[in-house]
N, CA, C and O atoms as CSV, one atom per row, in Angstrom:
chain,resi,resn,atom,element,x,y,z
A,1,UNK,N,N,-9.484,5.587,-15.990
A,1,UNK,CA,C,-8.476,4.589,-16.304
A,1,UNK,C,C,-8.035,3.848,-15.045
A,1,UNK,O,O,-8.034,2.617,-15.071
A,2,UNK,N,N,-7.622,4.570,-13.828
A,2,UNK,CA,C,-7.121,3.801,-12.700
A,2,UNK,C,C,-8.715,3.061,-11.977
A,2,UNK,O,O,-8.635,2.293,-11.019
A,3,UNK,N,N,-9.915,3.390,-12.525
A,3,UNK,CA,C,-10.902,2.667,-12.022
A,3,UNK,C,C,-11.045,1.469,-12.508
A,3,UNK,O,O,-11.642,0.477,-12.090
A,4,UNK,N,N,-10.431,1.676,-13.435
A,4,UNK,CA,C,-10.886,0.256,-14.750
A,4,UNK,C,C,-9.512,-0.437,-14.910
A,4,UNK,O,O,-9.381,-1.131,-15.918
A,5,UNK,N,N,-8.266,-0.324,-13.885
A,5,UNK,CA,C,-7.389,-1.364,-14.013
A,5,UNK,C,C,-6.524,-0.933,-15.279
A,5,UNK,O,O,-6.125,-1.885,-15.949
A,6,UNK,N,N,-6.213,0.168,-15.663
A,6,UNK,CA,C,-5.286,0.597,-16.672
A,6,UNK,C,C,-3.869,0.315,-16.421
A,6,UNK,O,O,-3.803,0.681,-15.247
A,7,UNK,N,N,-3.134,0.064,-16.611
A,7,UNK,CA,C,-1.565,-0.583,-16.450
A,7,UNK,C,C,-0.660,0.830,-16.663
A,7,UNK,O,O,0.318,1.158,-15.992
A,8,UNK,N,N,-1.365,1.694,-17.975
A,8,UNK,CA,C,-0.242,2.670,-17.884
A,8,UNK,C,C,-1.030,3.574,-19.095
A,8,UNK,O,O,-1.382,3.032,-20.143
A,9,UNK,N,N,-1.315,5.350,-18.758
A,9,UNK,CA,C,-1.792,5.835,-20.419
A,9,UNK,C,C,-0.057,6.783,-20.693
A,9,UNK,O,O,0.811,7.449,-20.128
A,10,UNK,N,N,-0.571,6.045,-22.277
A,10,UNK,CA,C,0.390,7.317,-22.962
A,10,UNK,C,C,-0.305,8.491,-23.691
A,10,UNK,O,O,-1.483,8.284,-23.980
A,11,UNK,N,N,0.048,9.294,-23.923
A,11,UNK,CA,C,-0.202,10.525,-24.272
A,11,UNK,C,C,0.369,10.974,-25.644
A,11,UNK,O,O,1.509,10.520,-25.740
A,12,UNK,N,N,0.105,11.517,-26.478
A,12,UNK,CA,C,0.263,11.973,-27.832
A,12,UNK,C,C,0.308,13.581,-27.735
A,12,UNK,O,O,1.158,14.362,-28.164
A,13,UNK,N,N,-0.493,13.739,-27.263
A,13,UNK,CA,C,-0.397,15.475,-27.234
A,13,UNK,C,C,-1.632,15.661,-26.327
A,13,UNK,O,O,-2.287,14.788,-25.758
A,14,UNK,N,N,-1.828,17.232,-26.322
A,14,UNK,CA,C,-3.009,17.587,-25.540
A,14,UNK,C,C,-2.471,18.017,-24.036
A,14,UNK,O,O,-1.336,18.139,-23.575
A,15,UNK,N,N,-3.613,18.168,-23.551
A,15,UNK,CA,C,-3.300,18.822,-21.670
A,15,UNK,C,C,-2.202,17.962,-20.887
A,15,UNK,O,O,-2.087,16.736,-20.903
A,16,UNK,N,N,-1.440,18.876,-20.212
A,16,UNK,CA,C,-0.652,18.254,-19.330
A,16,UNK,C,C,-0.898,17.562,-17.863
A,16,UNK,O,O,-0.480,18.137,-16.858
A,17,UNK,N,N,-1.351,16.744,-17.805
A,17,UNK,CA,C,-1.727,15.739,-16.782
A,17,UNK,C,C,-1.133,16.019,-15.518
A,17,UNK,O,O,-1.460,15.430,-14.488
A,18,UNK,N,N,-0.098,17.079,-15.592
A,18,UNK,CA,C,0.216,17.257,-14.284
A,18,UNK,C,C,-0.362,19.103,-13.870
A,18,UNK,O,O,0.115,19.866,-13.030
A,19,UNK,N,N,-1.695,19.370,-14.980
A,19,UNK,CA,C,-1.621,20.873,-14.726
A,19,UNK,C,C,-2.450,21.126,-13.505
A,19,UNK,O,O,-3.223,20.183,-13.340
A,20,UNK,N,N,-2.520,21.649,-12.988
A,20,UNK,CA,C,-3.666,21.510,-11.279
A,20,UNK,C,C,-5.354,21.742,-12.085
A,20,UNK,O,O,-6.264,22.112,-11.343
A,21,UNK,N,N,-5.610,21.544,-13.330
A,21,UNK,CA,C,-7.073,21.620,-13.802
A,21,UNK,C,C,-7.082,20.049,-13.938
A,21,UNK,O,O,-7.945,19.315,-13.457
A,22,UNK,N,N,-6.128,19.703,-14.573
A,22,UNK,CA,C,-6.324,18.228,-14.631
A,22,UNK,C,C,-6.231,17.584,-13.382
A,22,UNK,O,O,-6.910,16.560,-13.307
A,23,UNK,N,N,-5.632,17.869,-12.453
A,23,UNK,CA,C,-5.553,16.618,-11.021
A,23,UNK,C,C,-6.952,17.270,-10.531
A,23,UNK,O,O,-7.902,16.488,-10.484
A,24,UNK,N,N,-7.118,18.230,-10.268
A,24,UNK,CA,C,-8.552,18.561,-9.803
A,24,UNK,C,C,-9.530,17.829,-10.031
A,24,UNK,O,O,-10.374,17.296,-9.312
A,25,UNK,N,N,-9.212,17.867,-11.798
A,25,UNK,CA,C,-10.699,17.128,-12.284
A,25,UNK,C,C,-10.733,15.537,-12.246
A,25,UNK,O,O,-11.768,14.872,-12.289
A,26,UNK,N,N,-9.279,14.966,-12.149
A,26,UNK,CA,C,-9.467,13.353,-11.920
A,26,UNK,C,C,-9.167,13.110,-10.647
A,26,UNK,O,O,-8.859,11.962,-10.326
A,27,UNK,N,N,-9.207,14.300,-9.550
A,27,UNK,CA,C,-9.017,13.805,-8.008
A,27,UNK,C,C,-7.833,13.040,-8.301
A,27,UNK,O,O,-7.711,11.834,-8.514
A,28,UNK,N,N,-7.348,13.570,-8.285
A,28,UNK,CA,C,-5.684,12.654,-8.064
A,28,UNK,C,C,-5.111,11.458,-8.647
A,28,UNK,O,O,-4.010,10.967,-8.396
A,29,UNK,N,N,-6.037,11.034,-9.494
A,29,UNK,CA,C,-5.551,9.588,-10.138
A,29,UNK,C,C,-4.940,9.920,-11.277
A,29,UNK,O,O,-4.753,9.028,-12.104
A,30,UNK,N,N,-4.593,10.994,-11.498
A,30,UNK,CA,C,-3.698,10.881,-12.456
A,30,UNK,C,C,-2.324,10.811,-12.036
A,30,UNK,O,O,-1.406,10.343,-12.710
A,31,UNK,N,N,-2.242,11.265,-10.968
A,31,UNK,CA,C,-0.495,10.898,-9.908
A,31,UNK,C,C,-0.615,9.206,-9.695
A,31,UNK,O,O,0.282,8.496,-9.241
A,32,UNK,N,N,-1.774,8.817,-10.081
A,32,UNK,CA,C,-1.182,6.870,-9.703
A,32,UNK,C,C,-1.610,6.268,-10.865
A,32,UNK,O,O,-2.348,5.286,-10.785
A,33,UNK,N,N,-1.262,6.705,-11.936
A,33,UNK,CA,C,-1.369,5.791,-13.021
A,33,UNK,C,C,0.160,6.259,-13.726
A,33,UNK,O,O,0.584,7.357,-14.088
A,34,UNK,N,N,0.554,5.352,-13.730
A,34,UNK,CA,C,2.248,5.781,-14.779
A,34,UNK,C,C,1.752,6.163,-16.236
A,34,UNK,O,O,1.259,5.389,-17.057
A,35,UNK,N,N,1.939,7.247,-16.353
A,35,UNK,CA,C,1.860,8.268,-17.384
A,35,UNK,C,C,3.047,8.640,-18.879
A,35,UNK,O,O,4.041,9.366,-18.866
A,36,UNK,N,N,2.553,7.956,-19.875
A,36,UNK,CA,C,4.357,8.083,-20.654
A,36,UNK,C,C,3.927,8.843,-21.684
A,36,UNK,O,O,3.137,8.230,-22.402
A,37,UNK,N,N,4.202,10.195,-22.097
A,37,UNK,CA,C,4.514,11.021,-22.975
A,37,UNK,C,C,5.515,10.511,-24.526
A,37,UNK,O,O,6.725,10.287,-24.546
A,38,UNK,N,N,4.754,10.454,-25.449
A,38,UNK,CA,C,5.498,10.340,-26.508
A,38,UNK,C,C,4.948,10.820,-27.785
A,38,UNK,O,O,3.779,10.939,-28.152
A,39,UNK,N,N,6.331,11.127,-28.517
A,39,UNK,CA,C,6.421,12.072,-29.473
A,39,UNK,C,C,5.674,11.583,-30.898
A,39,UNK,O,O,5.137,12.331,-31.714
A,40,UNK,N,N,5.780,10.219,-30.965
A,40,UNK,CA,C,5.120,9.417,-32.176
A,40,UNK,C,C,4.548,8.276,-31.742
A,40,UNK,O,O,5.238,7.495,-31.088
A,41,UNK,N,N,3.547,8.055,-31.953
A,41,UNK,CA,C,2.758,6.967,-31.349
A,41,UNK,C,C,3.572,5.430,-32.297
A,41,UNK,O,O,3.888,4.387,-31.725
A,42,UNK,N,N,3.741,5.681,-33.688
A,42,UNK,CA,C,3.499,4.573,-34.561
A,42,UNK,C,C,4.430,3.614,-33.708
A,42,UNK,O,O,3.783,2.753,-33.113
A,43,UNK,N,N,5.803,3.565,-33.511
A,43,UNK,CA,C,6.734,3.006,-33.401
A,43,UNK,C,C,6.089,1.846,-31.771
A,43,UNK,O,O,6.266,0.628,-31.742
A,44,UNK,N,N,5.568,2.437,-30.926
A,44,UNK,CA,C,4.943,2.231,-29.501
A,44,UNK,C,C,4.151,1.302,-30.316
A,44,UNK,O,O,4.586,0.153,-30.248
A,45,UNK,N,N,2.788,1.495,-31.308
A,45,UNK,CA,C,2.176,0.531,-31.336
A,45,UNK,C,C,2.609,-0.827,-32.108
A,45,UNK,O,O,1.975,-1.862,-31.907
A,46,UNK,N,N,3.367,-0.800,-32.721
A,46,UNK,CA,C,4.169,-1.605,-33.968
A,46,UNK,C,C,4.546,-2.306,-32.876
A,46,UNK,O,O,3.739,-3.231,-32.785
A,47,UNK,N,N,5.585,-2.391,-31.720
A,47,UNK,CA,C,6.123,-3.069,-30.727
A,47,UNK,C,C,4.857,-3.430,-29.627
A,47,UNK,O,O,4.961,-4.569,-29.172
A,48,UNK,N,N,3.880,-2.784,-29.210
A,48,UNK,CA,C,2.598,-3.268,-28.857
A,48,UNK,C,C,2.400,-4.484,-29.466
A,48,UNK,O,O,2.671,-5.500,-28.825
A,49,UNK,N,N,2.122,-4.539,-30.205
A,49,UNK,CA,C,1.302,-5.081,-31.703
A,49,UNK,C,C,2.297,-6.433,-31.648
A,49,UNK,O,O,1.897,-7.464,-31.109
A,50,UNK,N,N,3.571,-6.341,-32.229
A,50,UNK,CA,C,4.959,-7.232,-31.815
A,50,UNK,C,C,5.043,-8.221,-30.760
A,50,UNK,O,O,5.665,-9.282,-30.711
A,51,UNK,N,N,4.223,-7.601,-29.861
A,51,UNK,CA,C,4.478,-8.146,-28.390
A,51,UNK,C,C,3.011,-9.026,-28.201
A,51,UNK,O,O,2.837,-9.569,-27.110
A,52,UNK,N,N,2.073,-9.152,-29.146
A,52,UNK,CA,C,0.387,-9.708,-29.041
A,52,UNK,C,C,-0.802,-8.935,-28.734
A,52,UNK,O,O,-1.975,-9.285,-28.859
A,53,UNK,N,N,-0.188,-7.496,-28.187
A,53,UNK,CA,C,-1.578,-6.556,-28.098
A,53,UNK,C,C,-2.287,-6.556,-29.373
A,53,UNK,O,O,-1.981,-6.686,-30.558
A,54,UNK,N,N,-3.025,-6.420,-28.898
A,54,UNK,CA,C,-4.129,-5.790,-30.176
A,54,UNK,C,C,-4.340,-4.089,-29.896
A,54,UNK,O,O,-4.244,-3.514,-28.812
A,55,UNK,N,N,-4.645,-3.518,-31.178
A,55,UNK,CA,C,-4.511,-2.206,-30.833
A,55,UNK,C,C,-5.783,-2.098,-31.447
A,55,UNK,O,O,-6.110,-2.395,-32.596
A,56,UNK,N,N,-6.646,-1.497,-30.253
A,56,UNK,CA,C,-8.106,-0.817,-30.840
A,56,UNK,C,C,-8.571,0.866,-31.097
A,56,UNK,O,O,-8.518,1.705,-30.198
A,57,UNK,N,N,-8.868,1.054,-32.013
A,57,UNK,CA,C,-9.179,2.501,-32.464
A,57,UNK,C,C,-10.647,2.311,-32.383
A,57,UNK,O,O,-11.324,1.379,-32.817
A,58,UNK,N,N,-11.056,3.532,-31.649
A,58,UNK,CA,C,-12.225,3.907,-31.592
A,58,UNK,C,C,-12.456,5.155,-32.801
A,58,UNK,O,O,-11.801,6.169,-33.040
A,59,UNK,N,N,-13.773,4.545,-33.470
A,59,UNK,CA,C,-14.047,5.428,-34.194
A,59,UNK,C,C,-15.536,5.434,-34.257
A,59,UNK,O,O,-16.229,4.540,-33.771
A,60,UNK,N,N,-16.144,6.820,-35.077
A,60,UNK,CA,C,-17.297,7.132,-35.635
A,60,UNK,C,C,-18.185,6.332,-36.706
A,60,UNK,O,O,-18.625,6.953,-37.674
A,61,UNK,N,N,-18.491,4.780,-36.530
A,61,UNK,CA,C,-18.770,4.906,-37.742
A,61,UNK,C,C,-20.225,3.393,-37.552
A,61,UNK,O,O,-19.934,2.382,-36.913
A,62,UNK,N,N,-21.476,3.530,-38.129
A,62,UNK,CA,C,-21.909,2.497,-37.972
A,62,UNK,C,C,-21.689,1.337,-39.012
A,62,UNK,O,O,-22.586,0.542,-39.293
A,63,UNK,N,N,-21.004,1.317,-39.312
A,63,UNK,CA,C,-20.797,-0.017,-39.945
A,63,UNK,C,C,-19.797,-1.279,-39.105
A,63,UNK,O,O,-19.763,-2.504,-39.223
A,64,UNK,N,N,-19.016,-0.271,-38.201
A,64,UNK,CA,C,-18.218,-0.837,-37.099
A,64,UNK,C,C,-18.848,-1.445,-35.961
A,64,UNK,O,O,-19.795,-0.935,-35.362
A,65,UNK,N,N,-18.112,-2.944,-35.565
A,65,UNK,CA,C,-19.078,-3.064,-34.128
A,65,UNK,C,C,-18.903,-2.360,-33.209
A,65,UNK,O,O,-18.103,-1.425,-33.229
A,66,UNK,N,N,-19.658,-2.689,-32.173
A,66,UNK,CA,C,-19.762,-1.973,-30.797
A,66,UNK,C,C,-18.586,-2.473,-30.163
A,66,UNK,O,O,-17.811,-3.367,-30.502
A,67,UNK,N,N,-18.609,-1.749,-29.216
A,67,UNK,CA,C,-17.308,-2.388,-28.464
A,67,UNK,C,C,-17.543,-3.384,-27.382
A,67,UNK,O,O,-16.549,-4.078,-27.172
A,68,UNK,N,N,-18.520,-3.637,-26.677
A,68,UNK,CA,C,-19.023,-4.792,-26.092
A,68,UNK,C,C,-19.032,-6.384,-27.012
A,68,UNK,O,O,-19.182,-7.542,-26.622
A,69,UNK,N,N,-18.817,-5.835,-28.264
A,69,UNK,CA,C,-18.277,-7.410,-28.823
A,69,UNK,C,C,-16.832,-7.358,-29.263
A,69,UNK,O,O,-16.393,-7.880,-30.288
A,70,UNK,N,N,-16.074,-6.600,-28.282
A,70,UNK,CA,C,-14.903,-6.880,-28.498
A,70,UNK,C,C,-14.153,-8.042,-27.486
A,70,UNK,O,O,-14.945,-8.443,-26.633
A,71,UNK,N,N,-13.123,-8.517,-27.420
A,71,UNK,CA,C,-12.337,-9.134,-26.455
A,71,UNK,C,C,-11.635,-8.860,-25.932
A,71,UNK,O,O,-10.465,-9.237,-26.002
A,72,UNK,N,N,-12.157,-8.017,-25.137
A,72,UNK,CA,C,-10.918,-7.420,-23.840
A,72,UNK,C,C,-10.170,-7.989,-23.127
A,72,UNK,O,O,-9.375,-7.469,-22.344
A,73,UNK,N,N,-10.337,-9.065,-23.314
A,73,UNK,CA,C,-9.186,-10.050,-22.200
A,73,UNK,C,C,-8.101,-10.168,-22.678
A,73,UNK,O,O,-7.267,-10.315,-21.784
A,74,UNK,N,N,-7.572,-10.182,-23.907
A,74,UNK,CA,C,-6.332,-9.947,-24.412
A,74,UNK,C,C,-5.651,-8.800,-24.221
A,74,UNK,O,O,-6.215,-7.720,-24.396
A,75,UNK,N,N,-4.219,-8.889,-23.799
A,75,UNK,CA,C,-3.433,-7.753,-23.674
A,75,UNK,C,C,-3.902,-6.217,-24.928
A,75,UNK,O,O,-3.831,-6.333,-26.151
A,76,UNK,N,N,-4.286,-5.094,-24.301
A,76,UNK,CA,C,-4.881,-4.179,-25.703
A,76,UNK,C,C,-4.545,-2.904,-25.236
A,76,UNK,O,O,-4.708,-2.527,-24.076
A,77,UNK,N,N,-3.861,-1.944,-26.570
A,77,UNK,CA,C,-3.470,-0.478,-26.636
A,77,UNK,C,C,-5.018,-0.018,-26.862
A,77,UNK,O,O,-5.628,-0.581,-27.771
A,78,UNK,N,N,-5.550,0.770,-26.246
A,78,UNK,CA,C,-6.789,1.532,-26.838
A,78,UNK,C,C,-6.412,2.759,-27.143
A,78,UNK,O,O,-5.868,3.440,-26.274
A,79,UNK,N,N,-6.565,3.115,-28.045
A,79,UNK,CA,C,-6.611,4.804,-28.960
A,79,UNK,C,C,-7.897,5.755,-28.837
A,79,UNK,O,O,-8.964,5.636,-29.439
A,80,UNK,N,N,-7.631,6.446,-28.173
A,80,UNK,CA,C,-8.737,7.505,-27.948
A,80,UNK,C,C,-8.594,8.901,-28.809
A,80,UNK,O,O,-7.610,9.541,-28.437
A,81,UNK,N,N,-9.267,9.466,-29.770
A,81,UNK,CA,C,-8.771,10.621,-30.109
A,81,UNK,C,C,-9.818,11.684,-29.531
A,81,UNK,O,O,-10.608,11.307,-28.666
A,82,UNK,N,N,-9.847,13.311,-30.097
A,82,UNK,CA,C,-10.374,14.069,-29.650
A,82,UNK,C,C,-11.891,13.919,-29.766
A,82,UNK,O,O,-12.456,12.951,-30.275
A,83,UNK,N,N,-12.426,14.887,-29.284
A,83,UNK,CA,C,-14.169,15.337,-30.044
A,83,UNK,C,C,-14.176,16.349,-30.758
A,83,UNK,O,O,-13.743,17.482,-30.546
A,84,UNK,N,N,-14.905,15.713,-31.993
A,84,UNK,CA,C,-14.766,16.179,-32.914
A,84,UNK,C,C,-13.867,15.724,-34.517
A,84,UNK,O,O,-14.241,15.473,-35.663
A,85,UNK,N,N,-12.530,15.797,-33.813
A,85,UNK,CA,C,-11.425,15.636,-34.976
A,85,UNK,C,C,-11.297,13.696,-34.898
A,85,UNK,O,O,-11.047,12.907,-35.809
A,86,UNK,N,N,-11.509,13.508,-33.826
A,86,UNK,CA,C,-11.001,11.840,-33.272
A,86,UNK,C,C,-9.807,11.112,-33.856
A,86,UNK,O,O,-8.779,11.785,-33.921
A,87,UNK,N,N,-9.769,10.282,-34.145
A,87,UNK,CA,C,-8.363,9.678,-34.515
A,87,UNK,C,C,-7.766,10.163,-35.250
A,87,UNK,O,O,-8.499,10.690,-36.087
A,88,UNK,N,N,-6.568,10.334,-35.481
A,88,UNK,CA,C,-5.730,10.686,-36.713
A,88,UNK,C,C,-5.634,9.267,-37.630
A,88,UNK,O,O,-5.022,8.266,-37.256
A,89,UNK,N,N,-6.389,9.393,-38.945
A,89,UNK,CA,C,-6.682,8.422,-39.833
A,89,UNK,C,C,-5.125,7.034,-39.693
A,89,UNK,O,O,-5.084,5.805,-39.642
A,90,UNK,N,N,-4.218,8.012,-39.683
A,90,UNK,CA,C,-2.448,7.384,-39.718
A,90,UNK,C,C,-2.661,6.464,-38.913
A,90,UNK,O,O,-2.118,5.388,-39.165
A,91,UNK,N,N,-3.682,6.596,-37.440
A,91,UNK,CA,C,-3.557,5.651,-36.434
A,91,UNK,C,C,-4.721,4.824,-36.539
A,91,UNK,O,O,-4.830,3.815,-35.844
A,92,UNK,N,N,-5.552,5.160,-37.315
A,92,UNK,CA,C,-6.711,4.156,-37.234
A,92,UNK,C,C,-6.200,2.936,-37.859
A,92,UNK,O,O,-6.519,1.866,-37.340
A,93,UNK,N,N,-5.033,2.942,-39.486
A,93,UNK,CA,C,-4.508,2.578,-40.089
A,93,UNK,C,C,-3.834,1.504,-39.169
A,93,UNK,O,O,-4.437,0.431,-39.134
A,94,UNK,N,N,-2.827,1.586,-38.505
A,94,UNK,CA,C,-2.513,1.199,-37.810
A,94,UNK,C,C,-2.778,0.140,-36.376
A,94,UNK,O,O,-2.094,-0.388,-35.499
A,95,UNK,N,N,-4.343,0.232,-36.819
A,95,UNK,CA,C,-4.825,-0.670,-35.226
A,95,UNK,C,C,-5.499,-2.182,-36.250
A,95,UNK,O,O,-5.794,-2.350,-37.433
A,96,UNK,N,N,-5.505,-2.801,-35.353
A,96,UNK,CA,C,-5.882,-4.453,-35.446
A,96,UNK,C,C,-7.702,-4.865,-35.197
A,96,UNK,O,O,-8.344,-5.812,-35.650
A,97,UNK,N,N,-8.126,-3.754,-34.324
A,97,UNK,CA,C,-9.325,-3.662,-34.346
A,97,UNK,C,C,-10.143,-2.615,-34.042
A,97,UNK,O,O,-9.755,-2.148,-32.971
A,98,UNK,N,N,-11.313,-1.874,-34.562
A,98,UNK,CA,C,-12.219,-0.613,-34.303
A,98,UNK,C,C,-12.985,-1.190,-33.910
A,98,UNK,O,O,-13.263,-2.384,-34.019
A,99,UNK,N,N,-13.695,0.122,-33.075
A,99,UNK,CA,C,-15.020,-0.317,-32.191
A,99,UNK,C,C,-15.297,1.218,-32.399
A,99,UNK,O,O,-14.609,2.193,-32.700
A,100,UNK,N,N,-17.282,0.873,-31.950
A,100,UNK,CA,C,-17.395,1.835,-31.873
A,100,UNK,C,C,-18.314,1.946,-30.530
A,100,UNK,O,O,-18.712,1.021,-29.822
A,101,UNK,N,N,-18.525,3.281,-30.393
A,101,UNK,CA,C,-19.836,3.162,-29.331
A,101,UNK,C,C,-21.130,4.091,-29.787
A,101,UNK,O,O,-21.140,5.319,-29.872
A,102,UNK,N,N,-22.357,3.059,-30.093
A,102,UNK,CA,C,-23.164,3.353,-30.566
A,102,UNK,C,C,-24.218,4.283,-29.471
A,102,UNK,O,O,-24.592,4.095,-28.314
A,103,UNK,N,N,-24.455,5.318,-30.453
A,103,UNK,CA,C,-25.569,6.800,-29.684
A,103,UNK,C,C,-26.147,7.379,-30.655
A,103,UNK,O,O,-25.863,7.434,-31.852
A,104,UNK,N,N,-27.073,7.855,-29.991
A,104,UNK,CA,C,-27.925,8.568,-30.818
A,104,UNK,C,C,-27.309,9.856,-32.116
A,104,UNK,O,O,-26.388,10.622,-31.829
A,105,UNK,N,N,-27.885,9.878,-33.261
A,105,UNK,CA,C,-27.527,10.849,-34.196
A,105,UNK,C,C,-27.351,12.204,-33.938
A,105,UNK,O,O,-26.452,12.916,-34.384
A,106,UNK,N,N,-28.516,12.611,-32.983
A,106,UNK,CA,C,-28.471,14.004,-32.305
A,106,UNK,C,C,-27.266,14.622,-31.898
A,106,UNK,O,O,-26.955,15.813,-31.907
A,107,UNK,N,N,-26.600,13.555,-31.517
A,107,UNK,CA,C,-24.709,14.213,-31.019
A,107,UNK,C,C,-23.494,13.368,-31.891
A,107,UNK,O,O,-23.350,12.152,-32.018
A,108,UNK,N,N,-22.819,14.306,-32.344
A,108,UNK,CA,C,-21.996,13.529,-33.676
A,108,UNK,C,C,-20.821,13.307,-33.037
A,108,UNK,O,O,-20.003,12.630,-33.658
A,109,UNK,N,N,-20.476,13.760,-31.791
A,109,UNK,CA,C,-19.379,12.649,-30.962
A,109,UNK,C,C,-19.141,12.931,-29.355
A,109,UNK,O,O,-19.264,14.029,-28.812
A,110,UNK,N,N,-18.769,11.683,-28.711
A,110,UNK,CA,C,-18.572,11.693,-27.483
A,110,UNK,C,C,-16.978,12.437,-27.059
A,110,UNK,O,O,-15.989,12.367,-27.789
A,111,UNK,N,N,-17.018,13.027,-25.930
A,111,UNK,CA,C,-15.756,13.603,-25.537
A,111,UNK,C,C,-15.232,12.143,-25.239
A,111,UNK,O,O,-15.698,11.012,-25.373
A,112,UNK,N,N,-13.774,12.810,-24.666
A,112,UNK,CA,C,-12.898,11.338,-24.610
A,112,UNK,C,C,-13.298,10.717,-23.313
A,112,UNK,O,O,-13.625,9.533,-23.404
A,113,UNK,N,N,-13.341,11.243,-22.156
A,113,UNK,CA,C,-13.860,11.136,-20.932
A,113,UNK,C,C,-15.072,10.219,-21.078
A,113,UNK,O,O,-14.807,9.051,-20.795
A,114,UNK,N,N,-16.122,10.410,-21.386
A,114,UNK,CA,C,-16.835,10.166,-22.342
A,114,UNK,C,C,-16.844,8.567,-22.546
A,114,UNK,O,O,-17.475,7.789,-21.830
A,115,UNK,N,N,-16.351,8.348,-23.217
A,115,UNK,CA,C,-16.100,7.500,-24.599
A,115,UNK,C,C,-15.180,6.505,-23.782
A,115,UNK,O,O,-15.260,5.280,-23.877
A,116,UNK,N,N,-14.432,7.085,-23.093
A,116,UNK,CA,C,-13.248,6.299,-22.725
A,116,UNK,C,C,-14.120,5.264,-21.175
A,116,UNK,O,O,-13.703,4.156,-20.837
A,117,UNK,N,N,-14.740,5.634,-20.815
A,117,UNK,CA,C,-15.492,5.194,-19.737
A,117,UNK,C,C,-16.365,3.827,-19.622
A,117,UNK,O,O,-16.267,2.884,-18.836
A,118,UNK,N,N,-17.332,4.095,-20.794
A,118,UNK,CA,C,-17.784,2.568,-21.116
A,118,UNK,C,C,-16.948,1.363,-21.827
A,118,UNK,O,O,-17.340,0.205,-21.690
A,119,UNK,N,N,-15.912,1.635,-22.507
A,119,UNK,CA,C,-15.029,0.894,-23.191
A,119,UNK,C,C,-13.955,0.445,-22.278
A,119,UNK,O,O,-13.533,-0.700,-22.437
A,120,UNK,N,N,-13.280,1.444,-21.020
A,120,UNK,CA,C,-12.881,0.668,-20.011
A,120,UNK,C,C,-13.174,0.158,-19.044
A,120,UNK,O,O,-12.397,-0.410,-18.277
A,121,UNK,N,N,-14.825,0.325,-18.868
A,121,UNK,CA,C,-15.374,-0.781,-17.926
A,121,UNK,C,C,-15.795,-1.663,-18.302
A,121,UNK,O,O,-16.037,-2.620,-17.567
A,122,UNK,N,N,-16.049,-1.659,-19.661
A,122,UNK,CA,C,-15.954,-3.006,-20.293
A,122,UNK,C,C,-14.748,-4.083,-20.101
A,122,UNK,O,O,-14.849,-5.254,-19.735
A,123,UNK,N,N,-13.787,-3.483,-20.388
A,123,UNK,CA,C,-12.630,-4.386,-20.770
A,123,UNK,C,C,-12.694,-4.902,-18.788
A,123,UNK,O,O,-12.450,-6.097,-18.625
A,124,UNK,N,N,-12.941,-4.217,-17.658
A,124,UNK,CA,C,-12.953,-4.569,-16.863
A,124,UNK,C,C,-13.669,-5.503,-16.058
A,124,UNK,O,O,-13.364,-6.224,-15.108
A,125,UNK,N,N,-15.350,-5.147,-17.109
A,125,UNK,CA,C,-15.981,-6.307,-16.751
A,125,UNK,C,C,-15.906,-7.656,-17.552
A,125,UNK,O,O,-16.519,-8.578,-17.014
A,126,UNK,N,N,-15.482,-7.852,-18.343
A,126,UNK,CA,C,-14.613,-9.159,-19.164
A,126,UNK,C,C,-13.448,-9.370,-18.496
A,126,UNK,O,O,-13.198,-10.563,-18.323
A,127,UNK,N,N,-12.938,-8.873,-18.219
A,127,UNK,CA,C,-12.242,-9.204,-16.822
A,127,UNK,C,C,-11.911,-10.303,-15.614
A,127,UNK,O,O,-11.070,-11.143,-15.294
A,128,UNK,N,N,-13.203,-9.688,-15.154
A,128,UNK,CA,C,-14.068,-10.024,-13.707
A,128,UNK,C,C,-14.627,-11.544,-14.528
A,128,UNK,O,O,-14.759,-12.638,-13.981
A,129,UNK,N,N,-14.852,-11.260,-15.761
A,129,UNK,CA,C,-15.592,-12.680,-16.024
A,129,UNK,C,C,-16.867,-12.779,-16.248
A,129,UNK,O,O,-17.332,-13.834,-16.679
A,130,UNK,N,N,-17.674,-11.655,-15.983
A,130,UNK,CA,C,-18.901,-11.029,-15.819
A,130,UNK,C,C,-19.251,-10.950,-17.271
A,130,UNK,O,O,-20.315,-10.441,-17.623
């Protein structure tokens, strides 16, 4: 995220970003990205959304485009869920646009790390202009 120009992640649940497995494993960029913890996502994206973001949910599915034909240059919430379980349907509901990232059948989903990597160097290289 701090490679790809992230402004700020929030968090829903899951590992604590300040546990010494997590700074280990992102070398320290998780101390320079402002980090906001919250209890319900909906209300955050509704005022996102309010404000002109577009909110994109990544999901599993080929009927969805890729995410390289999305438009990242617009202000955008991206939703990442787990591997395996991935979005909570409530929030897919909730977003303005899905993407997906297309891979082979052999593996039925990318970790978030993963997943989250080509979709924010995308938005970075639309960016750049590139």
């Amino acid at each position: 995220a701090l490679a790809a120009g992230v402004e700020e992640v929030w968090l829903a649940g899951g590992a604590d970003p300040h546990q010494p497995k997590v700074l280990r494993a992102s070398a320290g960029a998780a101390l320079a990205l402002p980090l906001r913890r919250l209890q319900n996502l909906a209300p955050a994206l509704a005022q996102a959304a309010g404000q002109g973001s577009q909110v994109v949910a990544t999901v599993v599915a080929p009927a969805v485009r890729p995410y390289w034909e999305l438009d990242w240059g617009q202000p955008t919430v991206l939703l990442l869920g787990n591997e395996g379980a991935g979005l909570d349907p409530a929030l897919i509901a909730l977003a303005s646009e899905r993407v997906t990232i297309p891979h082979a059948a052999a593996v039925e989903s990318l970790n978030v790390a993963l997943a989250a990597a080509p979709l924010l160097l995308e938005r970075w290289r639309q960016r750049l202009g590139g």
